[in-house]
N, C-alpha and C positions, 0 to 999 in steps of 0.2 A: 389187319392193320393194328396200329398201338394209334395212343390217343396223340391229335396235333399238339404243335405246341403253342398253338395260338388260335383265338376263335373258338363257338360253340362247336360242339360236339353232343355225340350220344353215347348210351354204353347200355346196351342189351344184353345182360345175362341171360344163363338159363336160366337162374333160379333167384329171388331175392329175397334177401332178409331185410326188412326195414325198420328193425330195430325193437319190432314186435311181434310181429308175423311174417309166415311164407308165404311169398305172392311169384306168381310165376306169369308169361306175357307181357311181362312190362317193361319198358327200358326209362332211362334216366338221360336228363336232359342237361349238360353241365355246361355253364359260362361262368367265368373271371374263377374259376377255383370252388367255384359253388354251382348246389345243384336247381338248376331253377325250374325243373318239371319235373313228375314224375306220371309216365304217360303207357297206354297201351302201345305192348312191344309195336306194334302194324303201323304206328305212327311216325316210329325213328327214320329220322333223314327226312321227314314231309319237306320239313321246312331247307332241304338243301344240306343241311350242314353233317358231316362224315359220321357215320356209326361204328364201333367195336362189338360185333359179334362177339361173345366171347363163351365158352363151354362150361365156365367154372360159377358159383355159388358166388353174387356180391352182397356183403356185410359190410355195417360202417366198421372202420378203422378201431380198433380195441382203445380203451380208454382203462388207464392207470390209477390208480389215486393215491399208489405208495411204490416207490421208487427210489431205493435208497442210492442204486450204482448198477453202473453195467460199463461193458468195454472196458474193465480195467480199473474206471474209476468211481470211489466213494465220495460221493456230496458232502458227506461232513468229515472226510478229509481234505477235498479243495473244493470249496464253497466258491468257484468264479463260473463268467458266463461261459467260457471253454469248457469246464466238467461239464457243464450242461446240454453242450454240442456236443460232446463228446458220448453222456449216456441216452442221448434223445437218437443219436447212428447207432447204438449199441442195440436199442428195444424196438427198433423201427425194423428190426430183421424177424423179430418176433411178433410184427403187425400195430403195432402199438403207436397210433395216429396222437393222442391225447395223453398226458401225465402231470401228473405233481412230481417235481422233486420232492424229497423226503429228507429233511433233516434227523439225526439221531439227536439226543443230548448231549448238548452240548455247551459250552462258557461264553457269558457274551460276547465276545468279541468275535467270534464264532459265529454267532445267531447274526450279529448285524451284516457279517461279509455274505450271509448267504441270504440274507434280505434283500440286499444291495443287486447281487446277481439274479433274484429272479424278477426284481425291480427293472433289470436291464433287459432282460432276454426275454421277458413273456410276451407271447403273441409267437413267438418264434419258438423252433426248434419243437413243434407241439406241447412247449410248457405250455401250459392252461390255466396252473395256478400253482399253490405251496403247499405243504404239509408237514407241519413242524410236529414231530414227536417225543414229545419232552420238553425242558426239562422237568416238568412239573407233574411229576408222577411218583408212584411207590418204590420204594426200594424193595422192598419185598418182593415184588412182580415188576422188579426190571426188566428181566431177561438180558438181553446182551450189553443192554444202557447202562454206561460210566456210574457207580456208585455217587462216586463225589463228585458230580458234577448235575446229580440231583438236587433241586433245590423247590423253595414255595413260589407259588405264584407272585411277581412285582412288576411294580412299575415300566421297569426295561421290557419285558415281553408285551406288557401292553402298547408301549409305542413301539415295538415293530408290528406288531399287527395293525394297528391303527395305520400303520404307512401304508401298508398291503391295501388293508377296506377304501383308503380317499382314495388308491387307485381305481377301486375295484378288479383286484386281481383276486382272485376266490382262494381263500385259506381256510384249511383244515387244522383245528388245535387238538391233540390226542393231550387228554390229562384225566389223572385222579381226581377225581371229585373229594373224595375227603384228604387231598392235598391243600385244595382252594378255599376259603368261605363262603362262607352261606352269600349267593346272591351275584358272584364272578359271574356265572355259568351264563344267565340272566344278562350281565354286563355286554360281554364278548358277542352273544348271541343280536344284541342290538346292536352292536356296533359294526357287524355281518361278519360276523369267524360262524363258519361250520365247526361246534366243537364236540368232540367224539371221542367219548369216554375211554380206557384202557389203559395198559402196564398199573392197573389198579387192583384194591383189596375189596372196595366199596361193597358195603352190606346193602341188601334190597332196599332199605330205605334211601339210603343216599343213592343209590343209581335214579329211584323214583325221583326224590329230591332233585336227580340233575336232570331226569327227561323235564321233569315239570317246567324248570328255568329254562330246557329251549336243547340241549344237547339231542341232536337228531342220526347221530351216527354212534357205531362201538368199531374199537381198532382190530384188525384180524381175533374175531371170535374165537374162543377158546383159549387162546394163547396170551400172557401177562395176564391173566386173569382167575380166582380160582377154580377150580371143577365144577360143574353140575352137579348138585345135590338131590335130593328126594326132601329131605324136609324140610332144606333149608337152603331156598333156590338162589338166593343171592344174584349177583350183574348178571352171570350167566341167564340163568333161570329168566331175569327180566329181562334181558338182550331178545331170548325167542320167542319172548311173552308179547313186548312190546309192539310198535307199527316203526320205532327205528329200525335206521340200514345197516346192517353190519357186515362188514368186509371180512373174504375167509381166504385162507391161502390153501391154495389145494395142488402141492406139493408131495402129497402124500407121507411127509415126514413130519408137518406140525397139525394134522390133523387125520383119525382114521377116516377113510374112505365110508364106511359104514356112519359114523356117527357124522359127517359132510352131509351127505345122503339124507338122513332125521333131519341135519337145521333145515336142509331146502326145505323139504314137504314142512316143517313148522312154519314157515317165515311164508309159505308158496300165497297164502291167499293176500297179501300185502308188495308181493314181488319184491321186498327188501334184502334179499341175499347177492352181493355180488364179490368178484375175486378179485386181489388183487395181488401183485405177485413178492410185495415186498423183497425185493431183488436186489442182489450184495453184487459188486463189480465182478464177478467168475460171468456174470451173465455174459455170453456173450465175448468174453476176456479171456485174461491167465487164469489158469486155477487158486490163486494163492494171491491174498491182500493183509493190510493190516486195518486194526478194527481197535482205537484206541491202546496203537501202540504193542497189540497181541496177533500174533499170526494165525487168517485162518485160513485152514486148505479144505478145496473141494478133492472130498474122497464117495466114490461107490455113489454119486448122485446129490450129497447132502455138504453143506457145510461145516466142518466139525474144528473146534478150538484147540489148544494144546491140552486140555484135560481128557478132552476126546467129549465134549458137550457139541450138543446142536446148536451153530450161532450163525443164524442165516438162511437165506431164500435160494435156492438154482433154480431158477426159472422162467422163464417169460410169458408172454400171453397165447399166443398158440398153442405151448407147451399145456399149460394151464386151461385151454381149452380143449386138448385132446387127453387129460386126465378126467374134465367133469364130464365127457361123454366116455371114454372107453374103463376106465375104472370106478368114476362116480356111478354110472349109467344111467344121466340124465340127459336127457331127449335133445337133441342138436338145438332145439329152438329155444329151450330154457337155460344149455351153458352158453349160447349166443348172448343172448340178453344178458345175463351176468358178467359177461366181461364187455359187452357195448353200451346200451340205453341205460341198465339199472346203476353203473355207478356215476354215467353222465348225469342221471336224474340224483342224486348222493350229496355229487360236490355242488350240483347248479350248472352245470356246463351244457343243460339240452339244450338249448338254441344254438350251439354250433356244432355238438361233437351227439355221436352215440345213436343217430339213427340218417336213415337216407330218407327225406321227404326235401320238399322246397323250401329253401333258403338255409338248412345245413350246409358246410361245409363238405364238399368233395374227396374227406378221406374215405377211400374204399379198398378194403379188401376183398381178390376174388381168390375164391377157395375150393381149391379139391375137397368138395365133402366127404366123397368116399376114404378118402386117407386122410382127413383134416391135415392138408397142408398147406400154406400159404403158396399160391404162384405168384401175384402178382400185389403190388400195391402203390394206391394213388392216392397222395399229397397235394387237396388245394388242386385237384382236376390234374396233378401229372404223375407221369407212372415214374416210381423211387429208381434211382440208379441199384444194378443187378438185383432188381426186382423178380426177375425170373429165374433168381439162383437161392431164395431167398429160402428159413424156416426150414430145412430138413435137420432140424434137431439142433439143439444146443451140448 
């Protein structure tokens, strides 16, 4: 059977993942799009209502926290609530129940239309919240971020965020700390911005300085950021020191597979490691987009600019979870958790997103373990249109 379209239901896996461990015998009990039991298999249908046996491994739905495009489309080149329908069908083939759009840097007027649309769309389309990237970061450790259109932290960026927190819609701030003064970090933090350090130069002292004000996140580790050192550990060195989260893209292009490997087991005893897939419009799309006005095309798996630089993510979360197991070679159960509960637990999104217990929401992935591939996935208790054709590769 596939699930009604109306009325409780059950859904017995073989195998489940609940966003922390593997439990096996049990099925799940879903009414209005959420799940309201979680019961021994032997139990399903006691009470009458239709079961799905189903053969495959259920995991919550993959949660995002950095999303820049898919399907074609760039966020911070059309900032409306359509892009946003548009890349939320793009990464939903790639399992991805939960996301942030992701702004780049960008000029305010810029910044307010994509306020505006995640003001209008959230709760839907699994946005969950925002993640503005810039502009208030290094030039130095831009990476692909518009030079000039760098700038210091002001007032304008404060009240869009402010708009965001009176909703309580969960925003993500990515900035240089020694772009800001002494005491932002501090501000923002009370104000409810998750702010998370990155495309920065920040010496060990000011990373300390910016955990100390309340910064609880760093942007894809490693990258916008200097090297690890030996004697002179700098953001890096604090990023794997710290009990902050840091998001890694495991692409295998912006970070080696061997030195991924190092941060997990660093970060393992605080579970602060998770992936995100910082994803350019190829996800999912045409090969070829522009990026402030510069072409860039997917060639041989990677996004490469007219110079022939790395400017960009291909990938989505399946992808990204069948890299932390078959070339990370980390244990099914820990790259689970880094693309479900650990970044749910990041932005603040556990009470709905990132694990299967009662009163979550009903996003579930069931998955060929043996091939990590998506079969099947369910949105709010219903199974996604050509769900079953879904994830053989991007």
């Amino acid at each position: 059977m596939t699930p009604p379209t109306a009325g409780p239901w059950w859904l017995r896996p073989k195998l489940l993942f609940d966003g922390e461990r593997m439990r096996r015998s049990v099925a799940l009990r879903i009414v209005d799009g959420r799940i309201a039991a979680v019961a021994d298999a032997a139990e399903a249908s006691a009470d009458g209502a239709p079961c799905w046996d189903s053969e495959y491994l259920a995991c919550p739905a993959f949660v995002d926290l950095q999303v820049n495009g898919g399907g074609g489309v760039l966020f911070t080149n059309e900032p409306t609530p359509a892009a946003l329908a548009a890349i939320a069908a793009a990464h939903r083939q790639g399992g991805t129940g939960a996301w942030l759009p992701t702004l780049l840097t960008s000029p305010p007027h810029v910044m307010e239309r994509a306020v505006e649309a995640v003001l209008t769309v959230y709760g839907e389309h699994g946005v969950a919240g925002m993640h503005i990237e810039g502009p208030h970061i290094s030039p130095d450790f831009r990476g692909a971020h518009a030079l000039d259109l760098i700038r210091r932290y002001d007032e304008h960026t404060q009240g869009l965020l402010r708009r965001l927190c009176e909703r309580g819609i969960p925003v993500i701030l990515t900035l240089a700390p020694e772009r800001v003064p002494s005491g932002v970090v501090r501000e923002l933090v009370a104000m409810g911005v998750k702010v998370s350090i990155g495309h920065s130069g920040a010496d060990e002292c000011q990373t300390r300085e910016a955990l100390a004000e309340g910064a609880t996140l760093f942007t894809h580790l490693f990258n916008g950021m200097p090297p690890l050192r030996t004697k002179r550990v700098g953001m890096t060195g604090v990023a794997l020191d710290s009990s902050a989260w840091c998001g890694v893209i495991a692409d295998g292009w912006h970070i080696d597979d061997t030195m991924l490997r190092l941060a997990v087991r660093a970060k393992c005893s605080s579970g602060a490691l998770f992936a995100v897939t910082d994803a350019m419009p190829t996800v999912h799309g045409p090969p070829v987009f522009e990026l402030y006005g510069a072409k860039i095309a997917l060639r041989e798996g990677k996004l490469i600019d007219a110079r022939g630089s790395l400017a960009g993510v291909h990938i989505d979360m399946i992808g990204t979870l069948r890299r932390l197991v078959r070339n990370v070679l980390l244990p099914l159960e820990t790259a689970l958790a880094m693309v479900t509960s650990i970044p749910a637990h990041a932005a603040g999104l556990h009470a709905d997103h990132g694990h299967l217990s009662a009163g979550a929401r009903a996003d579930i992935v069931l998955l060929d373990s043996a091939h990590l591939e998506m079969r099947h996935l369910i949105i709010a208790g219903a199974l996604t249109p050509r769900a079953d054709a879904l994830s053989h590769g991007i």
